[in-house]
C-alpha positions in Angstrom: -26.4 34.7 -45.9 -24.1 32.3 -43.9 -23.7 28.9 -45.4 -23.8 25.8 -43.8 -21.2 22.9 -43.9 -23.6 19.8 -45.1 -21.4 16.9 -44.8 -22.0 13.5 -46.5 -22.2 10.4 -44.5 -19.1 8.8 -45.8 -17.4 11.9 -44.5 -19.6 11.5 -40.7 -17.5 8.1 -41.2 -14.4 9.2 -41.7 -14.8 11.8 -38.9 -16.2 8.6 -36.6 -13.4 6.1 -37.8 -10.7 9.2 -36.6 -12.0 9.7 -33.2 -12.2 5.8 -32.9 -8.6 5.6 -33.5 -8.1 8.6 -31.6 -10.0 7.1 -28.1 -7.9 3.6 -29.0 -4.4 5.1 -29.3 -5.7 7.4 -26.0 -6.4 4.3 -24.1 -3.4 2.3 -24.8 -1.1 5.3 -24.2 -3.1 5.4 -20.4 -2.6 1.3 -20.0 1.2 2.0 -21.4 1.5 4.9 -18.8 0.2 2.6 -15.7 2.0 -0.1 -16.8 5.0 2.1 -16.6 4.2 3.3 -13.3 3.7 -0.2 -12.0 6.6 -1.1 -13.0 8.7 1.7 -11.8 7.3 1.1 -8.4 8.2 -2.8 -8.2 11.8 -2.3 -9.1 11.3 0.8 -5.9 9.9 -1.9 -3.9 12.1 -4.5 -4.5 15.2 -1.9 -4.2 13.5 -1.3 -1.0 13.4 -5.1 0.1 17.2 -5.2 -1.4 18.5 -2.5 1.1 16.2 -3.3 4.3 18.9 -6.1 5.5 22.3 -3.9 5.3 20.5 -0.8 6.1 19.1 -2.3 9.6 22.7 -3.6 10.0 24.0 -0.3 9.8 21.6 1.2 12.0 21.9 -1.1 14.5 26.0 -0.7 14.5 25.5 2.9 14.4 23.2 2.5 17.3 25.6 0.1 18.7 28.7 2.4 19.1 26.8 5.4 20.4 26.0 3.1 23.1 29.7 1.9 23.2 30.5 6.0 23.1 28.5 6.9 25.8 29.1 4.0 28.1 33.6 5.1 27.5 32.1 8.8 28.6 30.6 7.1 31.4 33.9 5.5 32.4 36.0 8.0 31.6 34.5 10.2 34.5 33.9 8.1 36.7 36.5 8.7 39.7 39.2 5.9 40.0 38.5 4.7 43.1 34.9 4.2 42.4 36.1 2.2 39.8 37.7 -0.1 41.8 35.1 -0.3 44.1 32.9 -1.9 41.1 35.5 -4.3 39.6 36.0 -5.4 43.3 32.6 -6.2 44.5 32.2 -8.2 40.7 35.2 -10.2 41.6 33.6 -10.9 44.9 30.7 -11.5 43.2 32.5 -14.2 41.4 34.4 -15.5 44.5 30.5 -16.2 45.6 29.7 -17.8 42.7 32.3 -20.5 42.2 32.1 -21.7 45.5 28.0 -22.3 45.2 26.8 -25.6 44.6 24.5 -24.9 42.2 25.7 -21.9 40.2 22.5 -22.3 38.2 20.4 -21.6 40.7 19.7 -18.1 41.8 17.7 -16.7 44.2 15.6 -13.3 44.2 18.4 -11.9 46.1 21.4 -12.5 43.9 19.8 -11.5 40.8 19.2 -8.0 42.8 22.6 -7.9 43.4 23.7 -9.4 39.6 22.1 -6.5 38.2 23.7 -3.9 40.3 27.0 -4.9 39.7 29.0 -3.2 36.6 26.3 -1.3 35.8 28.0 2.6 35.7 25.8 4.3 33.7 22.9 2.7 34.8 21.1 1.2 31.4 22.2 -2.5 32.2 25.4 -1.8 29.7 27.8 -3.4 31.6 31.1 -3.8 28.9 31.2 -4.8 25.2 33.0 -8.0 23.5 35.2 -7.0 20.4 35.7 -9.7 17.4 38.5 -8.9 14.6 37.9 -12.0 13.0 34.8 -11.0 12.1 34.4 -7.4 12.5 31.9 -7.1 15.2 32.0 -4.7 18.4 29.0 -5.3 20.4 27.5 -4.2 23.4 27.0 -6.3 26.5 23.9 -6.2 28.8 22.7 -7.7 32.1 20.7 -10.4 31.0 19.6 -12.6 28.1 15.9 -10.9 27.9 14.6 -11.1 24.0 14.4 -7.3 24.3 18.4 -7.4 24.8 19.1 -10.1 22.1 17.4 -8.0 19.2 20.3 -5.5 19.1 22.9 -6.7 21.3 24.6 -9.1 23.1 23.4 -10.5 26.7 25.0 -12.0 29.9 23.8 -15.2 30.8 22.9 -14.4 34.6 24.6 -17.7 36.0 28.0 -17.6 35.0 30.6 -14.9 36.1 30.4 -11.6 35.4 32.9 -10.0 32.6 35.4 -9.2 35.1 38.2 -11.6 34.3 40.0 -13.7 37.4 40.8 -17.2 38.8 38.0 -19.5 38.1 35.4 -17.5 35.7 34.1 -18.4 32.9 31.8 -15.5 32.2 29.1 -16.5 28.9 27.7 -13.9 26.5 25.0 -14.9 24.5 23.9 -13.5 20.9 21.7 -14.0 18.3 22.1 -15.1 14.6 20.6 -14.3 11.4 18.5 -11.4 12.3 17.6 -9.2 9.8 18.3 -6.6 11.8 21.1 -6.9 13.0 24.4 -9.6 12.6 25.6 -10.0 16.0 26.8 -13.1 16.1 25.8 -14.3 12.9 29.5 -15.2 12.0 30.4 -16.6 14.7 30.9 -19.5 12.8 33.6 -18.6 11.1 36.1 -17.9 14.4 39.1 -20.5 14.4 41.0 -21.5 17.3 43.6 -19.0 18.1 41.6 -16.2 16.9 41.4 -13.2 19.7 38.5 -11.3 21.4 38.5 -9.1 23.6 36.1 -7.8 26.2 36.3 -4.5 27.6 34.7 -3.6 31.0 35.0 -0.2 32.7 38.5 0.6 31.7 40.1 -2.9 31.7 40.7 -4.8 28.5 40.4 -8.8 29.0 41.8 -10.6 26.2 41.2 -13.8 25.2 42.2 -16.7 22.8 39.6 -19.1 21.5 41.0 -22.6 22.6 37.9 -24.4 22.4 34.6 -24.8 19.6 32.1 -27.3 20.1 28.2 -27.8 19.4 25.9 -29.1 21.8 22.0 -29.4 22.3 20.5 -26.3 24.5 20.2 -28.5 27.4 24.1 -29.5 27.9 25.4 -26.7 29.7 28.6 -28.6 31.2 30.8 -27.0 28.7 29.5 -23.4 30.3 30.4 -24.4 33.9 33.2 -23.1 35.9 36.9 -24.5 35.8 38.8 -24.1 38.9 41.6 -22.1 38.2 40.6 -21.7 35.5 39.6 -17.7 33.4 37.0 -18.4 30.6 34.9 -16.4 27.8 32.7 -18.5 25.5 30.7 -17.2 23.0 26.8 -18.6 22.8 24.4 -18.5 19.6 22.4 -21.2 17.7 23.4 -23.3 15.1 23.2 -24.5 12.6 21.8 -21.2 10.8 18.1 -20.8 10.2 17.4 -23.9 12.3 19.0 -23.3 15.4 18.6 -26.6 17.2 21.7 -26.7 18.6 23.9 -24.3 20.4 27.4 -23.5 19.2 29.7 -22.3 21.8 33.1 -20.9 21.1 35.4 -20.6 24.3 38.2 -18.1 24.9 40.9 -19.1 27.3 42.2 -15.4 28.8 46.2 -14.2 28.0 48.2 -11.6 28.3 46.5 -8.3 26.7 49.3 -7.0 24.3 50.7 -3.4 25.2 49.2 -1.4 22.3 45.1 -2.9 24.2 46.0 -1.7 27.4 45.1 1.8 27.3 41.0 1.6 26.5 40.4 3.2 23.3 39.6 7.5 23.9 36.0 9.2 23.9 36.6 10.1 20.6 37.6 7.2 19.0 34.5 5.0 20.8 31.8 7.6 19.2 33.3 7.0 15.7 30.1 5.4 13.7 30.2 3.1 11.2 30.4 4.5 7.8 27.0 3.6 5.0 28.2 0.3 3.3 28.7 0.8 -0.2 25.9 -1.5 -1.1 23.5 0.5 0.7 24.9 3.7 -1.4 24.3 2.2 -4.9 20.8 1.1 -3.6 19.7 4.6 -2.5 21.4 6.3 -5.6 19.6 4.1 -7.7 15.8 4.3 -5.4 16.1 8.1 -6.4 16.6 7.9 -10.0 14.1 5.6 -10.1 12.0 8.1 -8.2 13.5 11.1 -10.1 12.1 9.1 -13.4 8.8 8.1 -12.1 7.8 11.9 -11.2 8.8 13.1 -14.5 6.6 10.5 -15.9 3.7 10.9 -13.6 4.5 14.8 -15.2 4.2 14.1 -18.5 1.2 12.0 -18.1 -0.9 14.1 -16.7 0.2 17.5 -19.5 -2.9 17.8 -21.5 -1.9 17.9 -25.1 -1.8 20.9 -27.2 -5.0 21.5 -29.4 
């Protein structure tokens, strides 16, 4: 004869009070666990929001000197003499130019010929301006389009193209503060004597800044051509984040010292920039953080032992 287990009722409330504090400790282990979680994926997030800034820089640059890479390729072989075909019909196109009247004005015509000149690869990429001071080698396109100006640094159609010469002032226009991107973000910080240079086909034009100034968008008499004169001003807005007024930072050309002459090789141009150190503690840390939160997703979810 099998017995049967009677219990009492203060045992049915012992038994009741122990899966009560069993389902309690169950649930705040679950609210622990997602608060965990949440956590976990904030400080991802925020990493993530952290990093986006220098990692779009980087892209960009890296982006940036393949274009710089493949446009030297380009150069490189071309023939000579079709070289100097194009650096002589730009300086006629600049001969053109400072004799106009109006060298704001341009007609359908001219901007047909503007953007077939110095254009050897045939993307617009026409040469790239090199700043030391602050660490920036950019690529320059025809044009000031928006498309251009959200990775890279445009020709403003009107002045003289990048060719160097007896009165030119060629103008390159960039942006600031993109998250993207730096460009010309510190521009601000160039001093008079610092150097640029801007290289087109296989020339090197170097030049000294000699003149900084703000103005409002609409005075462009600081951009106009000097007779006699061979100009390169840099363009972007100022002051930063507002950008209601335009600071321009002029380059008087000189002599291009010995070691600049010879255009920097293939190789050299397709070196890319190497992943900022920031951006390498950032990622290191997003995949512990990851590592950390599968292992705890892991653990969460293993039924307990009976």
């Amino acid at each position: 004869m099998r017995r049967e287990l009677v219990l009492s009722e203060a045992d049915h409330e012992i038994f009741a009070a122990a899966e009560e504090k069993k389902r309690v400790k169950t649930k705040k282990k679950k609210k622990t666990a997602l608060s965990t979680i949440l956590l976990i994926l904030l400080m991802l997030i925020g990493i993530g929001v952290m990093a986006y800034p220098t990692f779009s820089d980087w892209w960009n640059s890296m982006h940036a000197s393949r274009a710089i890479a493949s446009y030297s390729q380009t150069v490189a072989a071309t023939d000579r003499t079709e070289l100097d075909a194009m650096l002589s019909a730009a300086g006629a196109y600049n001969r053109q130019l400072a004799a106009k009247e109006n060298q704001y004005f341009m007609s359908d015509e001219e901007i047909v010929l503007y953007n077939s000149l110095l254009d050897p690869g045939g993307t617009g990429l026409m040469a790239y301006v090199s700043i030391p001071a602050i660490r920036q080698e950019i690529p320059v396109y025809h044009g000031t389009d928006e498309a251009v100006l959200q990775t890279a640094v445009g020709h403003l159609t009107w002045t003289s193209l990048p060719a160097g010469g007896e009165s030119t002032h060629t103008v390159l226009s960039g942006h600031r503060g993109l998250p993207r991107a730096k460009l010309f973000t510190d521009l601000d910080r160039l001093n008079i004597g610092d150097v640029f240079t801007v290289t087109v086909l296989d020339e090197v034009l170097t030049y000294q800044v000699d003149q900084i100034l703000v103005v409002l968008p609409e005075e462009t008499d600081a951009l106009k051509i000097i007779p006699g004169g061979d100009y390169c001003t840099l363009l972007t807005c100022t002051p930063y984040g507002i950008n209601t007024h335009r600071l321009l930072v002029r380059g008087m050309r000189i002599e291009t010292p010995e070691p600049v002459l010879e255009v920097e090789t293939v190789s050299d141009a397709a070196q890319e920039p190497e992943l900022p150190l920031r951006l390498k503690i950032l990622t290191f840390s997003a995949m512990i953080l990851f590592v950390l939160l599968l292992l705890f997703l892991i653990r969460s979810l293993r039924k307990p032992n009976s």
